[in-house]
N, C-alpha and C positions, 0 to 999 in steps of 0.2 A: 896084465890087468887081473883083477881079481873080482868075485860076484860078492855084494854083500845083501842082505835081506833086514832094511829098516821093520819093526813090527812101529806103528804108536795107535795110542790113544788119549782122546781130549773131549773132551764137553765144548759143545759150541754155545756162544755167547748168545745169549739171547732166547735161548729157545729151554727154558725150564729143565737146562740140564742134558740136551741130549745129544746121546752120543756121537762119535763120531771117528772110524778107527780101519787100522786096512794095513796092509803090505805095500812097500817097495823096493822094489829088485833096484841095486844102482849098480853100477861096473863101474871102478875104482883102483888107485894103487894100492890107498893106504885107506886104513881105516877113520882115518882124519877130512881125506877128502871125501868119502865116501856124505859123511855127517853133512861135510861145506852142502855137496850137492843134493843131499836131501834138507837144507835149509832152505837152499836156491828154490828148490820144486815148490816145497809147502809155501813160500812167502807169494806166489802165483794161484794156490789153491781161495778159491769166494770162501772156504771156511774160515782160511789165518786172516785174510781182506777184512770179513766180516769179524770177526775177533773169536778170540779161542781163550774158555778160560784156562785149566789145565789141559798142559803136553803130556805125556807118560812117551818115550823113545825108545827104543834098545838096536842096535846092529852088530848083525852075526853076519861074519862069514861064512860062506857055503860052498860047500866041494860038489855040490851036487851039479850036475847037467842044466844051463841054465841058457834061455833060447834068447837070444837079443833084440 
């Protein structure tokens, strides 16, 4: 298994633009599923529920020490 580190950022809907952005650590094979399971997470987050206009995403692997 491998650690990946989602960054994103998005404007949530409704609220004159504002922001809305954060870290998460996902443990993963591939980079492919890492994406799946941070789909899975956000589609459970009141922000995606309540609507989200722009995503901005990016996932990096990490070699660093990462606690589970």
């Amino acid at each position: 298994m491998n650690y990946y580190v989602v960054s994103f950022e998005s404007v949530r809907h409704g609220e004159e633009g504002a922001p809305w952005f954060g870290k998460k650590i996902i443990k993963a094979n591939t980079v492919l599923e890492a994406q799946d399971k941070y789909f899975d997470w956000l589609r459970k987050q009141p922000e995606y529920i309540g609507g989200i206009k722009r995503l901005f995403f990016a996932v990096d692997e990490t070699t660093q020490d990462v606690i589970d």
